[in-house]
C-alpha positions as CSV (number, residue, x, y, z in Angstrom):
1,X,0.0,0.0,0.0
2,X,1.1,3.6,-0.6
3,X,2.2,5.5,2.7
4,X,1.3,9.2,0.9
5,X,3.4,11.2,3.7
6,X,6.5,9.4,2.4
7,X,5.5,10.0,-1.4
8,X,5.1,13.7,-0.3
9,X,8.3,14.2,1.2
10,X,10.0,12.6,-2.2
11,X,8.4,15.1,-4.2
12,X,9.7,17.8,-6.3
13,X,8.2,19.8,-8.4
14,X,9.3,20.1,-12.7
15,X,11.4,23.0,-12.6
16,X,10.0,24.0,-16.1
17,X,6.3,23.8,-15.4
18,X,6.0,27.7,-14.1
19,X,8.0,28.6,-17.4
20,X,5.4,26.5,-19.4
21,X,2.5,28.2,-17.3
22,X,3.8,31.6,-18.4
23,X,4.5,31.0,-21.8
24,X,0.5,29.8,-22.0
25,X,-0.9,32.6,-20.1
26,X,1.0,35.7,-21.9
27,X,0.0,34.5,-25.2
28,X,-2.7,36.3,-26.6
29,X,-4.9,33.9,-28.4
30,X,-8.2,34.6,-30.1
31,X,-11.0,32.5,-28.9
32,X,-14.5,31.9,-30.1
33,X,-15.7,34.2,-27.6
34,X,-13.5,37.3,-29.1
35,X,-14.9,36.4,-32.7
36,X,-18.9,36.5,-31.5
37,X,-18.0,39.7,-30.1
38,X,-16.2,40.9,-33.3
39,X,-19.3,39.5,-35.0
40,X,-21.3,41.1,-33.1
41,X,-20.0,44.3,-33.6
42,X,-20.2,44.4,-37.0
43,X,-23.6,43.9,-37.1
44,X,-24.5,46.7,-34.7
C-alpha cells in the first residue's frame, strides 16, 4: 500500500512547469468568444 506522507516528502516539483505556465498565459490567443464579439459588432 502507498504511505502518501513518504511520497510527499519525495516530491519535487518540474522545474520548467512555471516557465510553461507563463509561456501559456502571456500569449494572446483569439478564442470563439472574441470572434462573437467581433461579429457582433459588426452587425451593430
Amino acid at each position: 500500500m502507498l504511505d502518501f506522507e513518504e511520497e510527499l516528502k519525495n516530491f519535487t516539483p518540474i522545474p520548467d512547469s512555471g516557465e510553461a505556465a507563463r509561456a501559456i498565459y502571456d500569449r494572446d490567443i483569439t478564442d470563439l468568444v472574441d470572434i462573437l464579439k467581433e461579429m457582433i459588432k459588426e452587425k451593430a
